[in-house]
DRENVOLUM-479324 format. One record per residue (C-alpha): residue in one letter; x, y, z; chain; residue number from 1. Coordinates in pm, 1 decimal. Layout:
# DRENVOLUM-479324
 r        x        y        z c   k
 A        X        Y        Z A NUM
...
This chain:
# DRENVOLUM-479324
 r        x        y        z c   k
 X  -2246.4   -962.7  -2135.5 A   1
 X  -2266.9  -1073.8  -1753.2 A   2
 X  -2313.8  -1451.5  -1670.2 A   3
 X  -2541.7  -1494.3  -1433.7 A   4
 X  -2621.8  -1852.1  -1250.9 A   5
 X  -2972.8  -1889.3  -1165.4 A   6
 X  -3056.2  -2201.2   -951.4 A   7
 X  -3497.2  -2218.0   -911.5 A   8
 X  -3599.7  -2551.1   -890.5 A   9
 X  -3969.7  -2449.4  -1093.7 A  10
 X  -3926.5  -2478.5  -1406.5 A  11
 X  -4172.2  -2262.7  -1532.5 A  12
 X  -4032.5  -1936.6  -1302.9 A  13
 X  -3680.4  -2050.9  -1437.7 A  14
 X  -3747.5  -2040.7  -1768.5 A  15
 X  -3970.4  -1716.4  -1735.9 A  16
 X  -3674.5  -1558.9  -1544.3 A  17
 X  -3394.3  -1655.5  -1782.5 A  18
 X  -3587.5  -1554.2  -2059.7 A  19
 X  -3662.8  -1210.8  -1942.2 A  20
 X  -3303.0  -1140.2  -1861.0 A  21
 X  -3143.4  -1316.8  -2189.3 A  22
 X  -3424.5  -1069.1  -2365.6 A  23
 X  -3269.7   -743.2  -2174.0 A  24
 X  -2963.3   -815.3  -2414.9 A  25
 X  -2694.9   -787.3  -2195.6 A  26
 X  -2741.9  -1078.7  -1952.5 A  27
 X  -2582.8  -1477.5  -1994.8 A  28
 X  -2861.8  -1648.4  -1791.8 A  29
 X  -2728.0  -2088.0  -1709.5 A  30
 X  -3027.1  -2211.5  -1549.5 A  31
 X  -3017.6  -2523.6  -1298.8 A  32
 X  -3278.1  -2706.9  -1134.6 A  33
 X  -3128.7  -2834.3   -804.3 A  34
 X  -2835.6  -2699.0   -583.6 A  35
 X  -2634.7  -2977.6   -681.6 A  36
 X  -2654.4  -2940.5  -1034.3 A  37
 X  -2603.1  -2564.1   -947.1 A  38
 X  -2291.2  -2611.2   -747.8 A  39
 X  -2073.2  -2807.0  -1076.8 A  40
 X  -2193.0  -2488.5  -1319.0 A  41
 X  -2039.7  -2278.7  -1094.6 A  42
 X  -1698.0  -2477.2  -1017.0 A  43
 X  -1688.3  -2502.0  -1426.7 A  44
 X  -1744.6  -2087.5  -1530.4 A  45
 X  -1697.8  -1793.1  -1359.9 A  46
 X  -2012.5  -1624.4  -1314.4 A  47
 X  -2063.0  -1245.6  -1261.4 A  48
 X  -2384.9  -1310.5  -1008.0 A  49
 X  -2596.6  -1560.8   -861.8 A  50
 X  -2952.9  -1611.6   -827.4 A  51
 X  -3048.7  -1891.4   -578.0 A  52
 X  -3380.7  -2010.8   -471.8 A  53
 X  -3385.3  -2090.5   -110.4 A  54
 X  -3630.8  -2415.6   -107.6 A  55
 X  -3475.3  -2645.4   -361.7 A  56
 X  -3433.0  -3077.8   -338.4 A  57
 X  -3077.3  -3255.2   -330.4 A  58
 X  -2897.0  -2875.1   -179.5 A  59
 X  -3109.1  -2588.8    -73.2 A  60
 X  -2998.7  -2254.6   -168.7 A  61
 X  -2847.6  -2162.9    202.9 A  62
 X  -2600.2  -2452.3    219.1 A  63
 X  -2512.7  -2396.7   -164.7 A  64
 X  -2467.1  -2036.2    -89.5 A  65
 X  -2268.6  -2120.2    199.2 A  66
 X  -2028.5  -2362.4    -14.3 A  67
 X  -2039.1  -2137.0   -311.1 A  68
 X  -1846.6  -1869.1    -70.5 A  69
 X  -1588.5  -2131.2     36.3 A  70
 X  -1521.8  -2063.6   -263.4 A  71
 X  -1535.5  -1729.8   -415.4 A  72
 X  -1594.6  -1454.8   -137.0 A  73
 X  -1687.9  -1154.5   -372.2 A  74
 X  -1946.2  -1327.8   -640.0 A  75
 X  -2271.4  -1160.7   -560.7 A  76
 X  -2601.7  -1376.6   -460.4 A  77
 X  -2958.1  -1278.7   -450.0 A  78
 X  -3139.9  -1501.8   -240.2 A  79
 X  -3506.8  -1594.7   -366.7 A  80
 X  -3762.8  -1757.8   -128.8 A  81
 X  -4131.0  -1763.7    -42.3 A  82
 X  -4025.6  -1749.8    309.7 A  83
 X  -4048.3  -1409.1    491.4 A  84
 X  -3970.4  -1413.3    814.5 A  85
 X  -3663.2  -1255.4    978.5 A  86
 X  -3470.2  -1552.6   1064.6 A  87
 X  -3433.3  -1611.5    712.6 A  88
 X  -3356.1  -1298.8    603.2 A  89
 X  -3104.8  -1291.8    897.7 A  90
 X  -2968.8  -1627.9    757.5 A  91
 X  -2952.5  -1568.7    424.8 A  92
 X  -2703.6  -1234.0    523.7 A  93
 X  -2506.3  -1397.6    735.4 A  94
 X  -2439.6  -1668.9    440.9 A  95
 X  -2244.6  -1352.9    268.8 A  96
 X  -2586.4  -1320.3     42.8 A  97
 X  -2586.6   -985.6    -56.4 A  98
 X  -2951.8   -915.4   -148.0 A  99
 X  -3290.6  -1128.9    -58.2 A 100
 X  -3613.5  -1114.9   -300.8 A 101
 X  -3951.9  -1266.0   -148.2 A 102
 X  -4182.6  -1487.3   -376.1 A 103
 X  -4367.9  -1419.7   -552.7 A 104
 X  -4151.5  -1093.0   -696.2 A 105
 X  -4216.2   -872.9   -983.7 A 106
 X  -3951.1   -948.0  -1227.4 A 107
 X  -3879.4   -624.0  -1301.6 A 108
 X  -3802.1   -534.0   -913.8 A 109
 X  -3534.5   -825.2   -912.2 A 110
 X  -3343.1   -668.5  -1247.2 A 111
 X  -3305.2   -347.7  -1076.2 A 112
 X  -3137.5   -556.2   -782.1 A 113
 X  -2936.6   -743.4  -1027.2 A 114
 X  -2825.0   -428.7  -1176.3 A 115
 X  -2752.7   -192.4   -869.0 A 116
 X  -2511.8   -519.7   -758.2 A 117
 X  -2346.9   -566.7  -1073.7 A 118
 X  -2255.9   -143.3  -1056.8 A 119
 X  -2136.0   -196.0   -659.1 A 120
 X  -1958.3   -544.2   -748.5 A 121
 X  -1787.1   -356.8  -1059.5 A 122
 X  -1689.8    -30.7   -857.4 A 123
 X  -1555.5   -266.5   -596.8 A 124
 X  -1366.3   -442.3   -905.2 A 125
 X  -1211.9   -138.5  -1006.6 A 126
 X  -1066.7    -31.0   -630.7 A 127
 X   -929.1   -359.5   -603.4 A 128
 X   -745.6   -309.9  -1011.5 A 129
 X   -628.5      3.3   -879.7 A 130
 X   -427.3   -133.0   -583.9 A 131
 X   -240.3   -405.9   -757.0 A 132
 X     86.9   -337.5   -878.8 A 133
 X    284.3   -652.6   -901.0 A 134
 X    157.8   -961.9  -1124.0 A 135
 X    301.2  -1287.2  -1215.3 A 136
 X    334.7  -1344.6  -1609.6 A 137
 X    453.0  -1716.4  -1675.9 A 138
 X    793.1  -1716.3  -1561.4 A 139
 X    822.9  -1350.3  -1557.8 A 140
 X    765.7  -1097.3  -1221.4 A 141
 X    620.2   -772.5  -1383.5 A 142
 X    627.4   -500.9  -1082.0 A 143
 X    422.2   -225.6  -1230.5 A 144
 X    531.7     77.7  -1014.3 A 145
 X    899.8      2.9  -1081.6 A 146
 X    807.5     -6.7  -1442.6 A 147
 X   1023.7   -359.0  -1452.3 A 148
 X    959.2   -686.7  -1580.3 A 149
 X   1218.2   -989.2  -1438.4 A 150
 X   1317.6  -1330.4  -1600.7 A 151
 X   1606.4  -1550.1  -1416.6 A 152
 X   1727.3  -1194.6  -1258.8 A 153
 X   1782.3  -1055.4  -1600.1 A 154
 X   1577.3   -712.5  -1548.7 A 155
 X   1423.2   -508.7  -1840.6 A 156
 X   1316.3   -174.2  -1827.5 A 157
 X    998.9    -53.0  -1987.8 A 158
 X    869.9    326.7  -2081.8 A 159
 X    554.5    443.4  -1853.5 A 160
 X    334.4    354.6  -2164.4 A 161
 X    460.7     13.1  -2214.7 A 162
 X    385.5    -82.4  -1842.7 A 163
 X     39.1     90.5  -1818.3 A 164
 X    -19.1   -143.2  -2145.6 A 165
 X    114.6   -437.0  -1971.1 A 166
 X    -66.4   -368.0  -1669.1 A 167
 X   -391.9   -360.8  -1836.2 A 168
 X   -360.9   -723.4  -2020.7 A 169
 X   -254.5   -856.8  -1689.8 A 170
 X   -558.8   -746.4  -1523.6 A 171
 X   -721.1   -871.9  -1829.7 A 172
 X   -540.1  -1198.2  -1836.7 A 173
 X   -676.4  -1462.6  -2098.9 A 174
 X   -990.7  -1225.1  -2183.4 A 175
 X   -979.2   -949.9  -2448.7 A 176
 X   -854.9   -645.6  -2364.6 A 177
 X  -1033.7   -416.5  -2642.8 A 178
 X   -865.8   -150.9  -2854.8 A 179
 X  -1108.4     95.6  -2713.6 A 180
 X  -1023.7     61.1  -2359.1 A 181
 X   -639.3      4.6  -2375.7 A 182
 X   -647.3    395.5  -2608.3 A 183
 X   -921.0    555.3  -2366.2 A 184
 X   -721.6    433.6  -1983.1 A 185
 X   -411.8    516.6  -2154.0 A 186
 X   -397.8    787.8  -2423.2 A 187
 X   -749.9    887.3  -2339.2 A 188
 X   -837.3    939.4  -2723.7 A 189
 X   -922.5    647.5  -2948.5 A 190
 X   -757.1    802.4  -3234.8 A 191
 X   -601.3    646.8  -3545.0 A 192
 X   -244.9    814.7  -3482.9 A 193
 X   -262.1    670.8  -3081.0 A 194
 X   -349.3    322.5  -3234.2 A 195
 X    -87.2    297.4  -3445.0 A 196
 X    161.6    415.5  -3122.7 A 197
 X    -14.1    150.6  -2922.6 A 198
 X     41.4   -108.3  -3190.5 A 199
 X    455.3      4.9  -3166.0 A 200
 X    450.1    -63.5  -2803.6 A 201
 X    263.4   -413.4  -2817.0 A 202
 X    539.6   -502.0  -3047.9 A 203
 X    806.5   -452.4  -2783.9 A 204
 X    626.0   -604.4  -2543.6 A 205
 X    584.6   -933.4  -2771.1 A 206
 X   1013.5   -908.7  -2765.4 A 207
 X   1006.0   -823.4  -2357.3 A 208
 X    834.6  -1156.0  -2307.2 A 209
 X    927.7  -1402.0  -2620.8 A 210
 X   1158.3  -1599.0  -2390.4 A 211
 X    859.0  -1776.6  -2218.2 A 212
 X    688.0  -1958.4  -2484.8 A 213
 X    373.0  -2025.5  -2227.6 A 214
 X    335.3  -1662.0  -2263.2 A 215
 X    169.4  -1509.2  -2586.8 A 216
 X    -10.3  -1175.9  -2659.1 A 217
 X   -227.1  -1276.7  -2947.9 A 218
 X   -472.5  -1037.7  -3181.9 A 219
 X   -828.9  -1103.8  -3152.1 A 220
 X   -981.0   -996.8  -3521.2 A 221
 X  -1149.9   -655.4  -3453.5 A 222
 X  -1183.2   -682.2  -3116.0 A 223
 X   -835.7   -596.0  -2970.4 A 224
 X   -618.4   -834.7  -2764.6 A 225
 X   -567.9  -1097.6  -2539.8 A 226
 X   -256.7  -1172.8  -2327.6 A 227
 X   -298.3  -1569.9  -2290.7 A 228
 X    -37.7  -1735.3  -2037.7 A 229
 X    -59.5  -2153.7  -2065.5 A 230
């Protein structure tokens, strides 16, 4: 499901709004009532979009857009106002909003903004996965094209398969990585007989990294796995 902040001071739109989204089935809706009270969700989660009304009390939704990318430069905002006129617009783009809804809306026209951002913010994701090669694992370097993890210059060696599996818990770092994905990206086939091979290869992976006890690849009960680093 993607978490989505929505900051509208009315309660009655708020409510209508998070409701409608939560209903979709696929949508994590925290609802706040002023900017300030918006600004501490979002320093406490990570949020995969954020809808923020424009003429709030206490913070407005321009300045807490405007902290909210001092922060994170890539989260996604819709702006929402009953204003219409360029200069806000303007504004509201050069804040590093990405999209701008006028009041009153038709909820269904603001989903299919939500969703075409979510698809450009997750295709975006995916370029960025793609280019990173080296990641830092407790007190181990793991340097993915070298196929090479390092502890206190002791060097070990791992088989293409045993990196790509790395690779994909470290982009995955302290959320599950599911069985499903790690067999498609990497065997392509979800198959019984590729499951058990994948289960081999977490194994020596476990051994690789056992001499960092801050580092732990743990099973998560029929869901797949999770490579948690204290």
């Amino acid at each position: 499901m993607k978490k989505i902040l929505l900051v509208e001071d009315d309660p009655n739109l708020g409510l209508l709004l998070q409701d409608y989204l939560q209903l979709k089935g696929k949508f994590d809706v925290v609802l706040c009532k002023d900017g300030d009270e918006g600004l501490r969700a979002f320093t406490k989660n990570d949020y995969d979009l954020l809808i923020l009304d424009v003429m709030m009390p206490k913070k407005d939704g321009f300045t807490l857009g405007k902290e909210v990318r001092k922060i994170n430069a890539q989260v996604p905002i819709i702006f929402a106002t009953a204003k219409s006129m360029i200069e806000d617009k303007t504004q509201a783009f050069n804040l590093g909003g990405d999209d701008y809804i006028t009041k009153p809306f038709r909820i269904e026209e603001l989903l299919l903004r939500i969703n075409a951002l979510l698809k450009r913010s997750e295709a975006s994701g995916k370029k960025e996965e793609e280019k990173q090669s080296s990641f830092k694992i407790g007190k181990y370097e793991f340097d993915y094209t070298n196929q090479v993890i390092t502890i206190n210059d002791v060097h070990q060696k791992l088989s293409t398969k045993e990196a790509e599996l790395l690779r994909l818990l470290c982009l995955r770092k302290n959320e599950v990585l599911t069985r499903e994905e790690a067999l498609l990206n990497i065997w392509h086939d979800d198959n019984y007989f590729n499951g058990r091979s994948m289960d081999v290869f977490l194994s020596k992976i476990r051994k690789y990294l056992r001499d960092d006890p801050n580092v732990e690849i743990i099973n998560v009960h029929g869901r797949g796995y999770k490579l948690l680093i204290n």
